[in-house]
C-alpha positions in Angstrom: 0.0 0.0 0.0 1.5 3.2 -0.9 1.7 6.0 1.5 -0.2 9.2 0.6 0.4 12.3 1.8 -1.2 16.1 1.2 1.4 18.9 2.6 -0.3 21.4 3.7 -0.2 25.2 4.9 -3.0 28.0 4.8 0.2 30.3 3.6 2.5 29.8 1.0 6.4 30.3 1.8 6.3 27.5 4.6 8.5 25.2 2.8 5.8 22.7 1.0 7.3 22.5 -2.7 10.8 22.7 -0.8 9.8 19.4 1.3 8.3 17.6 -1.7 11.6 18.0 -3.8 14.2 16.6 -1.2 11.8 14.1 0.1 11.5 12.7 -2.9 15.4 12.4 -3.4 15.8 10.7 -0.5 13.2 8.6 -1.2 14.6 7.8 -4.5 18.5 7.2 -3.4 16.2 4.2 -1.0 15.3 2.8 -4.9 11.3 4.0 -3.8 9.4 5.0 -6.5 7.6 8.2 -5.6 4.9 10.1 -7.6 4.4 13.9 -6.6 0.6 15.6 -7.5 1.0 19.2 -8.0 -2.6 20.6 -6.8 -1.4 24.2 -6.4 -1.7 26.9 -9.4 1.5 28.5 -8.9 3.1 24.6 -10.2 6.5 25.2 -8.1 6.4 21.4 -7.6 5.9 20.9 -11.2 8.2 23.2 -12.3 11.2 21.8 -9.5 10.8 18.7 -10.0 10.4 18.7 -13.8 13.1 21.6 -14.3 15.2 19.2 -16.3 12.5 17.6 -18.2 9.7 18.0 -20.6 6.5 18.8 -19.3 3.9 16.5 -21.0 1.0 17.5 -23.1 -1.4 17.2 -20.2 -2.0 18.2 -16.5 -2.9 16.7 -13.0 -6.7 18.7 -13.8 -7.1 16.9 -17.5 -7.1 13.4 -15.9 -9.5 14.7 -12.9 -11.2 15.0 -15.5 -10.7 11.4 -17.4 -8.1 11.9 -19.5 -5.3 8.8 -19.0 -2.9 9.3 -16.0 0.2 8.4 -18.8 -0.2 11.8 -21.1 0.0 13.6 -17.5 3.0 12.1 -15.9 6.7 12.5 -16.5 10.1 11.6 -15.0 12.0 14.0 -12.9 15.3 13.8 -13.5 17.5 14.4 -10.4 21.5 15.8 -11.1 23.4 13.8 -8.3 26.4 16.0 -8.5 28.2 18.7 -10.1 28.0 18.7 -14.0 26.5 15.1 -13.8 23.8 14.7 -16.5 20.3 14.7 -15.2 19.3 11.1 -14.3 16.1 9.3 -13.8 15.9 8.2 -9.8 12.1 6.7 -10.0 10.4 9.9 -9.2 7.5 11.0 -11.5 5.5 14.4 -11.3 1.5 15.4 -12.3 2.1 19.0 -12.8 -0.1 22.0 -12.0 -2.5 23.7 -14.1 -3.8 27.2 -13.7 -8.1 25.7 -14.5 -7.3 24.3 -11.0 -8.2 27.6 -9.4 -11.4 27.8 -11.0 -13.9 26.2 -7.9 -16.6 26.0 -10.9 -14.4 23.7 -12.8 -13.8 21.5 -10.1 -16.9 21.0 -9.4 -17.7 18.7 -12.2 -15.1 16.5 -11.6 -16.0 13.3 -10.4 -14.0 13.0 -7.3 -15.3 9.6 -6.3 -13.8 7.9 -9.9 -10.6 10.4 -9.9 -10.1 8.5 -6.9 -10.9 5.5 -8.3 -8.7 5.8 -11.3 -5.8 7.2 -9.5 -5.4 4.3 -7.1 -5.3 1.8 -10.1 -2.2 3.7 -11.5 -0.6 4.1 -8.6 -1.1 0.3 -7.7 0.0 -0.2 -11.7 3.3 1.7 -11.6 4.3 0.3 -8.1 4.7 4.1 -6.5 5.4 3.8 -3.1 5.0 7.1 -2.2 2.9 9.8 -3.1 3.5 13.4 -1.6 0.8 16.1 -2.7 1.5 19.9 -2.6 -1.7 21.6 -1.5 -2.9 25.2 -2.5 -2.6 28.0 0.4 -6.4 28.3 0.1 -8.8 25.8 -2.2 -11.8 24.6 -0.9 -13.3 22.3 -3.9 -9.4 21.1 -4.1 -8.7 20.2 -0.2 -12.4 18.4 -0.2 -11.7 16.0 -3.5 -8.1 15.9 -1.9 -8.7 14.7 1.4 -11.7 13.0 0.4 -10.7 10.6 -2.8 -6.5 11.0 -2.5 -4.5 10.6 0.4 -4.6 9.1 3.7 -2.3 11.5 5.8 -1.4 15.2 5.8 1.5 17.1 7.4 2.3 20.4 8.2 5.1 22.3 7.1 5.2 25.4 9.6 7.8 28.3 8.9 8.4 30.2 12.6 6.6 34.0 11.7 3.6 34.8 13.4 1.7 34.0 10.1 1.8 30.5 10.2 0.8 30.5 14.3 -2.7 32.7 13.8 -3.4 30.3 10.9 -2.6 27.3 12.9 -6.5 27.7 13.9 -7.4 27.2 10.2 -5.4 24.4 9.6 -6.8 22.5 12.1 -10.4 23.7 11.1 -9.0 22.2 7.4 -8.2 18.5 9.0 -11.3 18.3 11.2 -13.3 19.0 8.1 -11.7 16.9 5.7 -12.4 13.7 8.7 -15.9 14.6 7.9 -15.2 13.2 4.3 -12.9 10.7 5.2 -12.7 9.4 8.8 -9.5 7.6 8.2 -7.6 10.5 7.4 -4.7 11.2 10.2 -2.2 14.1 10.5 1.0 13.0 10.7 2.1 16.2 12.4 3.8 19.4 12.2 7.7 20.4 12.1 9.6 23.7 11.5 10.7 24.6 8.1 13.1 27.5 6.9 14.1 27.2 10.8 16.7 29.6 12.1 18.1 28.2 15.6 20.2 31.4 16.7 16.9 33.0 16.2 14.9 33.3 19.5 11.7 33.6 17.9 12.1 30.3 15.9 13.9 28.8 19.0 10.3 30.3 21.6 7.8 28.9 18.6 9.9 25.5 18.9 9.5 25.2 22.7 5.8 25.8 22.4 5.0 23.5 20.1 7.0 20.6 22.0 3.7 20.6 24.4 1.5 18.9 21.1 1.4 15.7 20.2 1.3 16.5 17.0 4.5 18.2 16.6 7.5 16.6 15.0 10.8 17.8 16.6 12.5 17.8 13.4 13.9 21.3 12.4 14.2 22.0 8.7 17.4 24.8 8.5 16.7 27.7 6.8 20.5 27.0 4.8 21.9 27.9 1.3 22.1 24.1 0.4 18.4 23.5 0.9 17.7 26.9 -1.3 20.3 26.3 -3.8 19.6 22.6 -4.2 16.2 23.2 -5.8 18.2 25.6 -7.9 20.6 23.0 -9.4 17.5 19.9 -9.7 19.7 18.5 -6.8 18.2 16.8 -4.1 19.9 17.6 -0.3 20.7 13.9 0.1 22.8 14.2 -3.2 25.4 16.5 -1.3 28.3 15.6 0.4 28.6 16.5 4.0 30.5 19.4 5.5 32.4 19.2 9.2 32.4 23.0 10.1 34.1 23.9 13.1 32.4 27.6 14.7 33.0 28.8 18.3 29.5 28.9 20.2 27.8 29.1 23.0 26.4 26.3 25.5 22.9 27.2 24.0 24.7 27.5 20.3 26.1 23.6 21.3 22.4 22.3 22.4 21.2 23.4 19.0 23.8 21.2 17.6 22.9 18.4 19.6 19.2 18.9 19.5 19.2 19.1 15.2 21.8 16.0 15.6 24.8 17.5 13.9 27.0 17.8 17.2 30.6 16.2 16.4 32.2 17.0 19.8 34.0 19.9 21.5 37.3 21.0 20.2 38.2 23.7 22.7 36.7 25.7 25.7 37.5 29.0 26.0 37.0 30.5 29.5 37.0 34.0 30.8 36.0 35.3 34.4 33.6 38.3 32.9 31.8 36.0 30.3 30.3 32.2 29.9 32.5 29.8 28.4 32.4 29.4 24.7 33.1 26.5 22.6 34.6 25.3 19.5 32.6 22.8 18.5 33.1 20.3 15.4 29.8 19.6 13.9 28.1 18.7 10.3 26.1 20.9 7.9 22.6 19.7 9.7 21.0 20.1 5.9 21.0 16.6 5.1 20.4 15.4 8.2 17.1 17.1 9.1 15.6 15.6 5.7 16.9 12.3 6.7 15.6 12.3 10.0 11.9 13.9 8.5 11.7 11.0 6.5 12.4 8.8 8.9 9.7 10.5 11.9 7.1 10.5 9.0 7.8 6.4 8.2 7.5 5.9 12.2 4.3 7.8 12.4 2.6 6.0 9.9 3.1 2.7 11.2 1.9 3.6 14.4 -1.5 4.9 12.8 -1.4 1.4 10.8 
């Protein structure tokens, strides 16, 4: 059974289409075979995943509305290194289309067989894994979504203020879409584009470690993540980086909390201020993806 999986935000900028990429490139480096839906207008999925490859003749909103599933799909290919040519990795996209914000449109799609149909190809082409990017703010799209396609959702949640006052509405979003489809669970939430020398994103952090449905995984917000969608180059296709920086004892937890504490080098001490450190530790990019992936797979077998 393959797991689905709608990402989800009432704002964009939180990190979705960001998510979606590297996911699926760690996914892929595992040999899964992952197939991304692209539900949301602006087609940043689409247009990361399929940035070294041709878009096909149709979209994710002509097979909602019957047209076959193969005229709609094509291959992302990831570059695994520098100049490397762009290679397939088992990762397939439905890209976006601009009708899908058009609420009249969607509703004369039959959600019910779109369902239907889309479970037979995934179940045909042996995906794995599919990861949905969801609109900022589509009714008629969450509903057939939550409804007829996945099974799980999960929360990207950048740390402005933003994302907390609509933290309301997204929970409003999953209580409604149980309606449709009772068996519908949230995975959870983590921290994306997370800055941990900021004390903002460090006091949203502590807060959300009281809920259940928080994942204490914290997405950096780092050049490699940025530039990786850049280059078609998933996060996991990087090498890793031993950085040595002098920090504080709070600057060493948040090594050790995002897991890319090495160990302590030196300690310098003085009598008018608190020791600082230099600490040897890893570019926690990589990491945080790898650990993401892994809280995600642990979550849904508990909910299986």
């Amino acid at each position: 059974m393959a797991n689905k999986i709608a990402f989800i935000n009432g704002k964009g900028g939180c990190g979705k289409t960001t998510s979606i990429f590297h996911i699926s490139g760690i996914l892929s480096t595992r040999d899964k075979r992952v197939l991304a839906i692209d539900f949301d207008k602006q087609r940043n999925t689409s247009d990361s995943l399929l940035m070294n490859s041709e878009f096909p003749d149709s979209t994710v909103f002509d097979v909602m509305n019957g047209q076959p599933f193969e005229k709609a799909t094509a291959r992302a290919l990831f570059q695994s290194r520098g100049k490397a040519n762009p290679k397939y990795y088992g990762t397939d996209c439905l890209p976006a289309d601009i009708r899908l914000e058009d609420e009249s449109l969607l509703a004369d799609v039959d959600a019910a067989h779109f369902g239907d149909m889309l479970d037979e190809f995934i179940e045909g082409q042996g995906y794995e894994w599919v990861l949905v990017d969801m609109p900022p703010s589509n009714r008629s799209l969450n509903d057939i979504c939550f409804a007829n396609v996945v099974d799980y959702l999960i929360v990207p949640f950048s740390s402005d203020v933003f994302s907390v006052s609509g933290y309301g509405d997204i929970m409003e979003t999953v209580q409604r879409a149980r309606a449709l489809n009772p068996s519908l669970n949230i995975l959870g939430i983590y921290l994306s584009r997370y800055m941990a020398n900021c004390g903002v994103d460090r006091y949203i952090r502590e807060q959300l470690l009281n809920y259940d449905t928080f994942i204490d995984v914290q997405i950096p917000h780092a050049a490699d993540i940025r530039e990786g969608i850049f280059y078609g180059r998933p996060i996991n296709y990087y090498k890793e980086r031993v950085i040595q920086s002098w920090v504080s004892e709070n600057g060493m937890n948040n090594f050790k909390n995002d897991g890319s504490f090495i160990e302590v080098m030196k300690t310098k001490r003085s009598l008018s201020s608190p020791p600082k450190y230099l600490v040897k530790h890893i570019q926690p990019s990589i990491h945080a993806y790898e650990r993401l992936v892994s809280e995600i797979k642990a979550r849904i077998r508990s909910l299986r």
